[in-house]
PAVOBA-985653 format. One record per atom (N, C-alpha, C, O): y, x negated, z; residue in one letter. Coordinates in steps of 0.2 Angstrom, whole numbers, plus 5000, padded with zeros to 4 digits. Example, Ala and Ser with C-alpha at 12.3 -4.5 7.8 and 13.67 -1.06 7.14 Angstrom:
PAVOBA-985653
497249345039A497849385039A498449345039A498349295042A498949365035S499549325036S500049365039S500649335040S
end
This chain:
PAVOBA-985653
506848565046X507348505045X507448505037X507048495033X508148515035X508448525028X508548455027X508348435021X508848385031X509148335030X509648365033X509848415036X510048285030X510848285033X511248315027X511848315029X511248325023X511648345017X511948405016X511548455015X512548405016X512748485014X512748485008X513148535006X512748475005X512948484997X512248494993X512348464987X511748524994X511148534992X510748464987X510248464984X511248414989X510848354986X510448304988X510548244988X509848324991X509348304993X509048254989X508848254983X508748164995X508648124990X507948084994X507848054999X507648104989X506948064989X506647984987X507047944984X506247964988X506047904986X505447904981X504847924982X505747864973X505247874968X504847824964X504347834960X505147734968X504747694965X504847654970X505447644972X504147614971X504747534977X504347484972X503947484967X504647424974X504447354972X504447314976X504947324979X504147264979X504347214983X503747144982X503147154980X504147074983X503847024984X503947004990X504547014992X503446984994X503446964999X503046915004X502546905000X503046875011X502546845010X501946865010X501546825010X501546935010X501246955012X500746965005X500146975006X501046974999X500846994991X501446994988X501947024990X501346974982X501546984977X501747044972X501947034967X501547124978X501747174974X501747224982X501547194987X501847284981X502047324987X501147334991X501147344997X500747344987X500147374989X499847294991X499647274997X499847274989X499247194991X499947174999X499847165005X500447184997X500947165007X500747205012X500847185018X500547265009X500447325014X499647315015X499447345020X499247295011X498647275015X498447245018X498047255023X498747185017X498947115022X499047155028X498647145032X499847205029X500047205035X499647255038X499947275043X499147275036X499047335040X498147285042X497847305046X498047225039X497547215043X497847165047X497347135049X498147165048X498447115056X498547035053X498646985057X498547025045X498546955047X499546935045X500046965045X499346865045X500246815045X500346795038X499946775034X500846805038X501046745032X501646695030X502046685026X501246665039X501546605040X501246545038X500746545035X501546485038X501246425035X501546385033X502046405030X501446315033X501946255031X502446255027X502246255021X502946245028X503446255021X503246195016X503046135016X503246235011X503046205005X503746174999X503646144994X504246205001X504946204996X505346124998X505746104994X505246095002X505646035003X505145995010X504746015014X505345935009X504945885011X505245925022X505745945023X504845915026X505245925032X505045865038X504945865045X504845825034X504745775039X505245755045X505045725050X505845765043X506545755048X506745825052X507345825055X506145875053X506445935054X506245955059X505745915060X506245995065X506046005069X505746085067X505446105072X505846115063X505246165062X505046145055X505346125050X504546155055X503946135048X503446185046X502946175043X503846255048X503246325043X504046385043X504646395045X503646415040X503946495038X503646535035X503046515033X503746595032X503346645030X503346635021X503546695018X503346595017X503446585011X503246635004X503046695007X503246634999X503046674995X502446624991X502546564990X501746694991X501346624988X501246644980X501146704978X501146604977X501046584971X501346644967X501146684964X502346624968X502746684965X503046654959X503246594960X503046674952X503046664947X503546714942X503446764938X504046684944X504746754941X504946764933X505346804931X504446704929X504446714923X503846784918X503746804912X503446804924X503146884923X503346914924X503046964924X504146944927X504546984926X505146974923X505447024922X505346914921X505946904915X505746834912X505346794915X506246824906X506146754902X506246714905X506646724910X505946624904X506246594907X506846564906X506946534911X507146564902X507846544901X508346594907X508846574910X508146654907X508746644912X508346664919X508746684923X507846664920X507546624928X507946564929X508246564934X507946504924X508446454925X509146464927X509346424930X509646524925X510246534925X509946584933X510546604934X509746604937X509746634941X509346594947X508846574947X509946594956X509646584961X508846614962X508546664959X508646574966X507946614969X508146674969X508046704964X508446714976X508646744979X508646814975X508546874976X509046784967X509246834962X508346834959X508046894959X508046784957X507446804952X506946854957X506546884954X506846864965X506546894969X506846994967X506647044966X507346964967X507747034969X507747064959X508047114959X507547044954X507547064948X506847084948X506647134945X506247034951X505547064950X505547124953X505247164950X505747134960X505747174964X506047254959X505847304958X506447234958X506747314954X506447324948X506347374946X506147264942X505747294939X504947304941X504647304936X504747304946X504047334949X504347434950X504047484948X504947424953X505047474957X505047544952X504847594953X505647484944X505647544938X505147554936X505047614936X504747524935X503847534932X503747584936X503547634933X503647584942X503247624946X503447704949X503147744952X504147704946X504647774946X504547794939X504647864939X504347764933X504447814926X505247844925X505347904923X505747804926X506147834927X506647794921X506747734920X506947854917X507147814910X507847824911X508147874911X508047734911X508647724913X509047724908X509647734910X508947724900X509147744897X509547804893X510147814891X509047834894X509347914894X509947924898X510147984897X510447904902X510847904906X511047874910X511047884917X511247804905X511447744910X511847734918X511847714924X512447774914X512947804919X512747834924X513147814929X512247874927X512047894933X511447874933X511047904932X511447794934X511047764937X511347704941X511647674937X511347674948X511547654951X511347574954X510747564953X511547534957X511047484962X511647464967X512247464967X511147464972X511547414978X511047374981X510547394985X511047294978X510547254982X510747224987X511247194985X510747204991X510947174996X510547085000X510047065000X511147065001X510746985004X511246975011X511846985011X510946945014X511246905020X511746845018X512246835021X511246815011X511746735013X511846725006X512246675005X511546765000X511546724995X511246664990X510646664992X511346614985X510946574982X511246504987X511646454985X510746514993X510646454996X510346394992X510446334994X510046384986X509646364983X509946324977X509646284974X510646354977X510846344971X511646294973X511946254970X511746324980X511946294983X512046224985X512546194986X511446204987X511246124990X511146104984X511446054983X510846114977X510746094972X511546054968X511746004966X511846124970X512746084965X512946044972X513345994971X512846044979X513245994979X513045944981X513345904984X512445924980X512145884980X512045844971X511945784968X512245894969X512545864964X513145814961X513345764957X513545874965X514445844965X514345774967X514545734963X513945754976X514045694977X513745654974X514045604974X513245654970X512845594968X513145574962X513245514960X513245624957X513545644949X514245634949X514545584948X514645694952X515245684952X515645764949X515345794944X516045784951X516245834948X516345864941X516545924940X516245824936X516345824931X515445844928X515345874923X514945834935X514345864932X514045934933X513445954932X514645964937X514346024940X514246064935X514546054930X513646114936X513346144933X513946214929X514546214930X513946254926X514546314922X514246364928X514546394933X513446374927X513146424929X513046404938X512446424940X513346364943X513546354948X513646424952X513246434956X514346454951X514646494956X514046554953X513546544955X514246584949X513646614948X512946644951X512646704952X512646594952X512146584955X512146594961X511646614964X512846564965X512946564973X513046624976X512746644981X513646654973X513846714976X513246764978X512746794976X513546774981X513046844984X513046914981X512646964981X513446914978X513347004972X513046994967X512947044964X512946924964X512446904961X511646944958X511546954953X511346944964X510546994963X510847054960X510847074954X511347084965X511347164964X511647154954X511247174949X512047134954X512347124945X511747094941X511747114935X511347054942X510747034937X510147114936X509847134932X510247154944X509847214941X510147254937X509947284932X510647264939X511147304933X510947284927X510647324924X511047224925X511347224919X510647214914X510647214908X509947224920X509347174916X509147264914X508947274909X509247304920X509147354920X509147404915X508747444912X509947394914X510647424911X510847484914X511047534910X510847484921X511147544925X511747514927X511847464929X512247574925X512947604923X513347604929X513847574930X512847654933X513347704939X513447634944X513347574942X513747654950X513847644954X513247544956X512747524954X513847514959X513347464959X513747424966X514347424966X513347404970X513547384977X513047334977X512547324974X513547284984X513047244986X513447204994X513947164995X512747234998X513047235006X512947155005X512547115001X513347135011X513347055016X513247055023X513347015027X512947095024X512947105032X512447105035X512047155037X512147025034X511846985040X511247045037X511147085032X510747015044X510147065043X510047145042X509547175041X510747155042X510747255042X510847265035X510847325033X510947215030X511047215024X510847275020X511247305017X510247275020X509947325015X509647375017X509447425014X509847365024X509647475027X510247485022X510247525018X510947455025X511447465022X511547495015X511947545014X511247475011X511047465004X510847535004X511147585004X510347535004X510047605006X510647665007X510847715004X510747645012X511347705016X511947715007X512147765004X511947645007X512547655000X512147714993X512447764990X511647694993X511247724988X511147804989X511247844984X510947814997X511047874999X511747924999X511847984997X511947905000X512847924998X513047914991X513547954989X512847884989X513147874980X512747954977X512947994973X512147954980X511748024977X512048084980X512248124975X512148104987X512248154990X512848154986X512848194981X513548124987X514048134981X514248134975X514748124972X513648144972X513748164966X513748104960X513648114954X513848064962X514147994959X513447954955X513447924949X513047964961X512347954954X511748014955X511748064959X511247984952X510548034951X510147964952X509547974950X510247924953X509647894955X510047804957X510547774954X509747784962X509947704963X509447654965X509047674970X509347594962X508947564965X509247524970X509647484968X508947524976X509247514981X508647454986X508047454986X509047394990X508547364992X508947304994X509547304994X508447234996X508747174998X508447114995X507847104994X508847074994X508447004994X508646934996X509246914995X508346904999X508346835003X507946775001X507346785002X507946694998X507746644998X508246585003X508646545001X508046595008X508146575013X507846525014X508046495020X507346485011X506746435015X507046385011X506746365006X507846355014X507946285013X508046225017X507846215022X508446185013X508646145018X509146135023X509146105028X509646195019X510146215023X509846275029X509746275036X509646315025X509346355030X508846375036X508946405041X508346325034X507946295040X508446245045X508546275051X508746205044X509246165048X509946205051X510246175055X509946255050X510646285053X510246345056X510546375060X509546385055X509646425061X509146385068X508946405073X509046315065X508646275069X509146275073X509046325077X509746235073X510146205076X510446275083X510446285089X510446315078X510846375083X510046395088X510146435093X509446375088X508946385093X508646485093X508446515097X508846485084X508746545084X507846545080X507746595078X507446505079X506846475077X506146475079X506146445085X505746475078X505146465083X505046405081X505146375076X504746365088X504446295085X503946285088X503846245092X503546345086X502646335086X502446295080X502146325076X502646225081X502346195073X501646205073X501346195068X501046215081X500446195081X499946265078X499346265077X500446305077X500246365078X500646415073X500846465076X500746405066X501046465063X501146515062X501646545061X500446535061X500346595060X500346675067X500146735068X500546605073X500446645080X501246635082X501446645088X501646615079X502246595080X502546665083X502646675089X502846705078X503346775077X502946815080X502546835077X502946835086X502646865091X503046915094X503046915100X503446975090X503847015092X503647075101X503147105103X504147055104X504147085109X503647055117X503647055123X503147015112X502846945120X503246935123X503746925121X503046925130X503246865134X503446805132X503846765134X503046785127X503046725125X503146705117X502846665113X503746745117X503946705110X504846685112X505146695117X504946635106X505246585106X505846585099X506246545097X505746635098X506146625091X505846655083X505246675083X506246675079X505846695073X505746645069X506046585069X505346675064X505046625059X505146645053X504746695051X505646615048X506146625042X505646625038X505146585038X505746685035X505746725027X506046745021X506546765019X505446735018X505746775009X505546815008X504946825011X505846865004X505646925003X506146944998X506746924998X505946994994X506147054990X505947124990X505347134988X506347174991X506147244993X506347304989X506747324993X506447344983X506647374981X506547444982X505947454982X506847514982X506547564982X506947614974X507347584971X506747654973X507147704968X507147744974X506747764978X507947754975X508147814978X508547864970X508947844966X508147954972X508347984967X508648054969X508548064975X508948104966X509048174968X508548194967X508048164965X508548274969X507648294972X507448314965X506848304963X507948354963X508048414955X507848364951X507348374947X508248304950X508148254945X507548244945X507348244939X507148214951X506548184949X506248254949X506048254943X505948314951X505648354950X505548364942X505048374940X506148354940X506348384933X505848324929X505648344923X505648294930X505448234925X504648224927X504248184924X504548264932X503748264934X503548214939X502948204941X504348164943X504248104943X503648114953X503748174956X503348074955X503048054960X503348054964X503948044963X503248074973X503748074977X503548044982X503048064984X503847984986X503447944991X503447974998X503048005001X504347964998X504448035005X505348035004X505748015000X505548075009X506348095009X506748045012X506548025018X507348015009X507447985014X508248045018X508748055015X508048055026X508348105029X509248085031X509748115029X509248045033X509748015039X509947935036X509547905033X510547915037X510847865038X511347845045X511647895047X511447795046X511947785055X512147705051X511947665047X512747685055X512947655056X513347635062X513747675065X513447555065X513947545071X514047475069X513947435065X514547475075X514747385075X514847385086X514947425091X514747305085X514447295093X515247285095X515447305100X515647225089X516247235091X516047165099X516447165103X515647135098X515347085104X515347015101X515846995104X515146985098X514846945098X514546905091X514346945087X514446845090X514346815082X513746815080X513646805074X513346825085X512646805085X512046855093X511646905093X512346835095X511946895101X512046975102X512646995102X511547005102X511547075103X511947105108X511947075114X512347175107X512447215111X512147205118X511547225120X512747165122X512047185130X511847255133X511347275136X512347295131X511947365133X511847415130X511747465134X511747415124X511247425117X511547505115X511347545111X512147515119X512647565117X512647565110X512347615108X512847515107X513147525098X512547525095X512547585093X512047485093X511647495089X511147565092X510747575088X511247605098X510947655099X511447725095X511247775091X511947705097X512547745094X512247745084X512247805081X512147705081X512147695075X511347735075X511247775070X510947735078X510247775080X510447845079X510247875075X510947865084X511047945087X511347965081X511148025078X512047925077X512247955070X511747945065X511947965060X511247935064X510647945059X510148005061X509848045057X510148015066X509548075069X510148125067X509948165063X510748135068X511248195067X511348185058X511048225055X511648145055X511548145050X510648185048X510648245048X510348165047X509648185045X509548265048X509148305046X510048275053X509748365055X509148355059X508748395059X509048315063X508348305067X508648295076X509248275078X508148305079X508048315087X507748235088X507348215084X507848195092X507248145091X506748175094X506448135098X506648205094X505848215098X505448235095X505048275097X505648215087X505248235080X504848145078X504248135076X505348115079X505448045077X504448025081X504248035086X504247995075X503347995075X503347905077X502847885080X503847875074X503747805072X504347755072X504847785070X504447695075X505047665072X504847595071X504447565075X505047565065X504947505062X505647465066X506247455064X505247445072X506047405076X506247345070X505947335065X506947315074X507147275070X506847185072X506847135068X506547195079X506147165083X506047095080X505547075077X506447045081X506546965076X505846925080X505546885077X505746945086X505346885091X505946825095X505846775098X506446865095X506946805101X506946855106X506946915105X506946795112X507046825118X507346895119X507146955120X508046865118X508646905119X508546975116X508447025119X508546975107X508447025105X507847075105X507747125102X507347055110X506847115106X506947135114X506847195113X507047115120X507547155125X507847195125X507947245128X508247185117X509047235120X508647265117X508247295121X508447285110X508047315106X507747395110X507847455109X507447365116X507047405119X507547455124X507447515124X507947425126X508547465128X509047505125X509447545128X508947505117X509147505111X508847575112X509247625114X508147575111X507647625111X507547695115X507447745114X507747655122X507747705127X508447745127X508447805128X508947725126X509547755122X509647805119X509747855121X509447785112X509247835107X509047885107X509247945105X508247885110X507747925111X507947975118X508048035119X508047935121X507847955130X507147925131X506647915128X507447895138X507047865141X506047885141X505547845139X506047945142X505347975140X505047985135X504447975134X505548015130X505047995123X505147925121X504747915117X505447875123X505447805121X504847795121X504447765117X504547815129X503747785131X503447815128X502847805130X503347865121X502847915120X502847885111X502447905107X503347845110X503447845102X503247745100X503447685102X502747785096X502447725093X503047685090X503447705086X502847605093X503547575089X503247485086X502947435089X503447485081X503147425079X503447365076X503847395071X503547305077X504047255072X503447215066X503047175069X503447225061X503047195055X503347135054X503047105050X503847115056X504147055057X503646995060X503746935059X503147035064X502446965067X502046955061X501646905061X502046995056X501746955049X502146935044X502046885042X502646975043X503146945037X503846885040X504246865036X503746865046X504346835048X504846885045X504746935042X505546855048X506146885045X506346865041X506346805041X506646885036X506846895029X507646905027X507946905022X507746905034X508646915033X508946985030X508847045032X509246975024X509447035021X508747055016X508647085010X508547045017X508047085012X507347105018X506747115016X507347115025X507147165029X507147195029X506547205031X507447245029X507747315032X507047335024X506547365025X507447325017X506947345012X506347335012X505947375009X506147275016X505447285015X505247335021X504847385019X505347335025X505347365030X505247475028X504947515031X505747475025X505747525024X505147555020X504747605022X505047505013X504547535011X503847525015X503347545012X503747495022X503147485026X503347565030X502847595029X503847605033X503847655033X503547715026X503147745027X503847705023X503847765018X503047745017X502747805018X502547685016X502047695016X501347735022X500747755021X501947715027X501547745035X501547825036X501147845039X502047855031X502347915031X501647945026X501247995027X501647895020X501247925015X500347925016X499947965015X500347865020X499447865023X499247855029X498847825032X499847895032X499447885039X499247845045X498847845049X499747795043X499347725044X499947695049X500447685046X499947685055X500747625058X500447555059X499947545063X500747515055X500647445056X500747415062X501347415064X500247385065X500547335070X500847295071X500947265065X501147275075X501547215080X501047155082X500747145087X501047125076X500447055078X500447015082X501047005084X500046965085X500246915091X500446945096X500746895099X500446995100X500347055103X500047015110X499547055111X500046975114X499646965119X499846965127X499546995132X500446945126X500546965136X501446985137X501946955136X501147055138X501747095140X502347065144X502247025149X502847065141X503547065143X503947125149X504447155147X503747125155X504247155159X505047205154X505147265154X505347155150X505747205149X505647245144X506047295143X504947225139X504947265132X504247325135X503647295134X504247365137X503847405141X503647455136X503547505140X503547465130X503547525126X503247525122X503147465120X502747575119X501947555114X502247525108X502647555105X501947455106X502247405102X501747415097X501847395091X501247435098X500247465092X500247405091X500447375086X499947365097X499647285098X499247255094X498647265095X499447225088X498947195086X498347225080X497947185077X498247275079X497847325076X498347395074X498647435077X498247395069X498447455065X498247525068X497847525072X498647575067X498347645071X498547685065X499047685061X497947735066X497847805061X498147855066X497947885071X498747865062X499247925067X499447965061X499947935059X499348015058X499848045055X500648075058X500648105064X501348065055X501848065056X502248105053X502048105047X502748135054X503148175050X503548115048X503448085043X504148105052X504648055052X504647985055X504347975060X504947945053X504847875052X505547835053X505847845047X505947805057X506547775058X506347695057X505747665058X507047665053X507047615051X507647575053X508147565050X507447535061X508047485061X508347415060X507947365060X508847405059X509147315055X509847325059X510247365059X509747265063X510447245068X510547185064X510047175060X511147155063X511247095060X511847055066X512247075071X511846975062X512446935068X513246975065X513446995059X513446955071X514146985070X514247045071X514847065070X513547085073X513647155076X513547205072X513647265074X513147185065X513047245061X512447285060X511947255057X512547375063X512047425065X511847475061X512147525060X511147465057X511147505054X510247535057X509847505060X510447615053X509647655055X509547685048X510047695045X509147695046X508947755040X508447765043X508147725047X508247845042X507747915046X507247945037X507447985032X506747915039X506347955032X505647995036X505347995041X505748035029X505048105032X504848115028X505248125023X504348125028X503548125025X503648185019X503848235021X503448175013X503748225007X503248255009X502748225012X503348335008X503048395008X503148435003X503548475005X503148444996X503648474991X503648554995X504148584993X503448574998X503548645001X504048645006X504248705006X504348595011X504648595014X505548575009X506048575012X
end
């Protein structure tokens, strides 16, 4: 397996970053997930006495002025200060000097919904104040290309700079953009990834309203129960995920560390619907089968998949049908499949990235996280989901999937570095 690239530019992974609820850096979240517990619990961000859900997966004791000044943490959404700590853990941890050649260094950060945060703040301003009091640094903060432009500029990476909106698929997407700006020549390295602060009052109230939510208030940390019979809904998340994606030459040259390759990218659209999944899991398999051929791979290599698995009915069904598509029905039942989503809740556009780096971890230690809250099998999701307990499997390759509302299909395929291979 060479990958999917013909132009001999092969592209690895040389730093991650992420905050999340799980820890505060990549190794303390991936400890957390791999011993099975939650990081769910009462919303602590606004009063929800009026709410009919009263938890989500928050960040605990996150502090964004240990990654930049507090002056402009003030001028920056959450959404944005997540996604700036996130890439400076990531540069730290790549050694990768951005300096020396601003110009071919790249980002594509990606978000779902943008500065929620900053949002209800101005207009809750406008009505009480009045127009004449809105904020300068208002629009700014709101927009959603926002994160990706604060890493740039905090950075000072030149090249190539993107920033996905699609829904939950956001930041595989991101990824995909990053892997493509490399294999063309365009940059030598991209920090690539997602971020979401979603836990508001807007946000908890509108995907309440749509019944896309869990409202196990008695029970939080048992709520997001991907692929049960008995779940109800997911359970909103924050998070930020960062990876360095680099060319192979490049980082070789530099002595830098290598996590794993990333192989393959796929895309689709369902072309269905505003919010529910593909009923016949055609498209989002389709965006699977173009990441396996992209990457140069057989699925019957595929060791792992980090489903996109939210805990709603509907979705972790089609998912499964998703599955059996892609693979074929028989290796479906043979391949370990997990949603880390029963500890981190869903994260919106900044999933896919954290997600990614829990494969590229599983690739690196051998390790496949579980599917927590794991208790009574669902008739239609019939596929080994690694219930509740971590499994020591070594794995070659590792798929990454992110559907998002509105139809959007994204897969990334990573494999295990071998520098001999």
């Amino acid at each position: 397996m060479a990958g999917g690239s013909d132009n001999g530019r092969r592209v690895v992974i040389t730093g991650v970053g992420m905050v999340s609820p799980l820890g505060n850096d990549p190794a303390s979240s991936w400890e957390t997930l791999v011993a099975g517990e939650s990081g769910a619990g009462p919303i602590t961000h606004f009063d929800t006495s009026d709410y009919d859900v009263h938890f989500a997966c928050e960040l605990k004791d996150f502090d964004p002025t240990h990654w930049m000044d507090r002056k402009k943490a003030r001028r920056m959404d959450r959404f944005s200060q997540l996604a700036l700590s996130a890439a400076r853990m990531a540069e730290a941890d790549s050694g990768l000097d951005i300096a020396a050649a601003p110009e071919r260094v790249g980002a594509a950060v990606a978000t779902g919904i943008g500065g929620l945060y900053a949002f209800e703040d101005c207009f809750q301003n406008l009505l009480e104040r009045g127009p004449d009091r809105t904020s300068p640094f208002a629009i700014v903060q709101i927009i959603p290309n926002m994160a990706a432009a604060w890493v740039s500029m905090e950075l000072g990476a030149q090249g190539p700079l993107a920033a996905e909106c699609t829904a939950c698929a956001a930041s595989n997407m991101a990824i995909g953009d990053g892997l493509d700006a490399i294999r063309l020549g365009r940059a030598d390295a991209m920090f690539c990834g997602g971020t979401e602060a979603p836990i508001t009052r807007v946000g908890i109230a509108g995907f309440t309203a749509m019944r896309a939510l869990s409202r196990r208030n008695d029970e939080p940390t048992a709520a997001s129960r991907p692929f049960d019979s008995g779940r109800d809904g997911f359970v909103m998340g924050e998070a930020s995920g960062m990876l360095v994606l680099e060319e192979l030459e490049h980082a070789r040259s530099r002595g830098a560390k290598i996590y794993a390759e990333v192989l393959g990218y796929g895309v689709s659209a369902d072309a269905s619907h505003v919010s529910d999944p593909d009923p016949t899991g055609a498209n989002p398999a389709r965006a699977m089968q173009m990441a396996f051929t992209d990457a140069g791979i057989d699925p019957e290599v595929v060791g792992y998949v980090n489903a996109h698995g939210t805990s709603t009915p509907s979705g972790d069904a089609a998912e499964t049908r998703v599955l059996k598509l892609a693979l074929g029905e028989e290796k479906a039942h043979r391949t370990p499949v997990s949603s880390t989503k029963g500890a981190t809740g869903h994260c919106l556009g900044a999933a896919g990235a954290v997600e990614a780096i829990f494969c590229t971890f599983a690739l690196q230690h051998g390790v496949l996280p579980p599917t927590i809250n794991y208790e009574d099998p669902d008739p239609e999701c019939d596929l080994d989901y690694i219930p509740n307990e971590a499994r020591r499997q070594d794995i070659e390759v590792a798929v990454n999937n992110s559907f998002g509302f509105g139809g959007h299909n994204a897969c990334v395929v990573f494999r295990r570095w071998d520098e001999a291979a």
